[in-house]
Steps between C-alpha positions, in 0.01 A plus 500: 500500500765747560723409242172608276480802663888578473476476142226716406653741767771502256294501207321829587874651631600459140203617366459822721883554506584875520092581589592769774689745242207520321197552824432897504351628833217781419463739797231746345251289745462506876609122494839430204413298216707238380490488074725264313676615209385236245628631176831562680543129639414359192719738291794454701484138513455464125183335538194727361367264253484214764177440538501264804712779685274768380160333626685384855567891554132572428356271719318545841749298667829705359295804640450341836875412497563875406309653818627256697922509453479813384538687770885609576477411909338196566601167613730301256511146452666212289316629163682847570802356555520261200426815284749713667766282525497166352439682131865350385485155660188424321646649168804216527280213615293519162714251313571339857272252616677323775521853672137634381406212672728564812391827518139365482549317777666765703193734424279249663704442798474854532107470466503208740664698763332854460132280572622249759748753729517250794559165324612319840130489579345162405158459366294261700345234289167401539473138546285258263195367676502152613310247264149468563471827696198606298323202606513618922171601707680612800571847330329821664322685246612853381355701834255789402615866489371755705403772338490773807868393616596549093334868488694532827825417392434747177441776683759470750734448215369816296541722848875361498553552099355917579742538775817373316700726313540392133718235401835599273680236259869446652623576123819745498487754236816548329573697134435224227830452246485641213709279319692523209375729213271323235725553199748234634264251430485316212229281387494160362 
């Protein structure tokens, strides 16, 4: 599963390489707007009669990509850093399989460990049920809810949710890379 995900990660790096030189920020509004430079990311790249490239930038989900790494302070992550920094190691691994494929692997390592920070803790497996189990009378039935003590509990747990203050994300902020400019790219 993550060795899927570690090559489309790459996949889209390629694709998007050099994306930041061409995102504008548009202050005539109370709240900046974001607007990618189409014309110039195709141009630059040597790609405006590809149409596959052309209809990815056009779509919803290029847009939602836009207004969501757009920003220049935000919290950066393995995409960043692949487009940032790993523009050249990709580049050499093209005719490289062995180390496409290494790199592949280290990608999802890297995925493995960003979603399971504390692997030392073991999953508890749920045992299979003993043969014949369905087949036993001495089992309580489900016991039936009641519904005061459940309005209860939701109030006294919308009094507490009132009185909290708001939960933040734990995400740092940091200036996303840049990256190298887009006319060092060339495409195959």
């Amino acid at each position: 599963d993550k060795e899927v995900r570690a090559i489309f990660l790459r996949l889209f790096a390629q694709l998007f390489q050099g994306y930041r030189s061409c995102l504008q920020l548009i202050r005539i509004h109370a709240e900046p707007v974001i607007h990618f430079h189409k014309a110039a990311f195709l141009g630059q790249r040597g790609l405006i009669e590809n149409d596959f490239l052309t209809k990815v930038l056009n779509g919803m989900a290029f847009a939602g990509f836009v207004s969501e790494r757009g920003p220049p302070f935000r919290a950066c992550d393995l995409f960043d850093e692949l487009v940032a920094f790993e523009v050249e190691r990709i580049k050499a691994e093209e005719g490289n399989p062995p180390k496409m494929i290494k790199h592949v692997r280290e990608l999802a390592e890297q995925l493995f460990k960003n979603e399971n920070p504390n692997p030392h803790i073991a999953f508890q497996k749920v045992p299979r049920p003993t043969e014949g189990s369905h087949l036993r009378v001495h089992i309580l039935p489900f016991p039936r809810i009641n519904e005061c003590r459940v309005q209860e509990l939701l109030q006294e747990g919308l009094m507490r949710s009132q009185g909290a203050p708001p939960a933040t994300r734990g995400d740092k902020k940091c200036v996303v890379p840049a990256g190298p400019p887009i006319g060092t790219f060339i495409c195959s």
